[in-house]
Every structure is written in C-alpha cells, then in structure tokens.
C-alpha positions in Angstrom: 206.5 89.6 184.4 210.2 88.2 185.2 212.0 89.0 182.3 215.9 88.1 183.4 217.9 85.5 182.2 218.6 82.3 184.7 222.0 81.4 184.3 222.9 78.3 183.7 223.5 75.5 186.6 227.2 74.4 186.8 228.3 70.8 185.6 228.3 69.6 189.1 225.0 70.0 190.1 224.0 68.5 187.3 222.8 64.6 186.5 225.1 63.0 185.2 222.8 59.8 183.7 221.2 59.6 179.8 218.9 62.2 179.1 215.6 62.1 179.6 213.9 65.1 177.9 215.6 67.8 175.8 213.6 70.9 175.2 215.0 73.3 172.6 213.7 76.7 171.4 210.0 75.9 173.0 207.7 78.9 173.6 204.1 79.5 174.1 202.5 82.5 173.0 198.3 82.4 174.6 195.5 83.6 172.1 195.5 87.1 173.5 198.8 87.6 172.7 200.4 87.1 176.0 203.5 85.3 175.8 204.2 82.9 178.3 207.7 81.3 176.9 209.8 82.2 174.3 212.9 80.8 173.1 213.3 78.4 176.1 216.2 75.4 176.3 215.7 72.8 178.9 218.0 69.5 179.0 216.8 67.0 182.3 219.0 64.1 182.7 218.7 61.0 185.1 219.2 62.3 188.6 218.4 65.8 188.1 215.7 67.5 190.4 213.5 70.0 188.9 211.2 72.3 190.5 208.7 74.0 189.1 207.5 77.7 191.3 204.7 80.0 191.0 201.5 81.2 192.5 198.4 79.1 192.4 196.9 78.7 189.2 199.5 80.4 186.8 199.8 76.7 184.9 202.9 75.2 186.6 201.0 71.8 185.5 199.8 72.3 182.3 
C-alpha cells in the first residue's frame, strides 16, 4: 500500500471559481481493519480537474 505523502498542487494549477466540495480530515477504516483513508484533506473548486487512478475494482467509485 502507497503510503507517501502527495504534495500539494501549486496555486496556479488550481481553480480559481467558488468551492464546490471541501473534504477535511475524512478517512475510512473497512470492517476488517484495513484502512483505506486516513486523515485525508481535499478542497475542489470550479474549474479544477480531478482524476481518480487505480486498478479495476479497488473502489475508485464508491
């Protein structure tokens, strides 16, 4: 499991509209103890792109 920080994008490639969605502190910990988030901050503004990655069927939709 990936366990490195992302840094953070600069100002520039950011939207610069309202925000949309702000995330702050969200994790997800799974019934068998597997954590799949912890701790995570996420801002998405009006004319940002988002991607999500990851092999098929590791929940990038749910």
């Amino acid at each position: 499991m990936m366990q490195e920080k992302v840094a953070q994008a600069p100002a520039s490639a950011s939207g610069k509209g309202p925000m949309l969605l702000a995330l702050r502190g969200v994790g997800k910990v799974f019934s068998n103890g597997v954590t799949a988030l912890s701790d995570v901050d996420l801002t998405i503004r009006e004319g940002d792109f988002l991607s999500l990655l990851g092999p098929s069927g590791c929940g990038k939709s749910t």
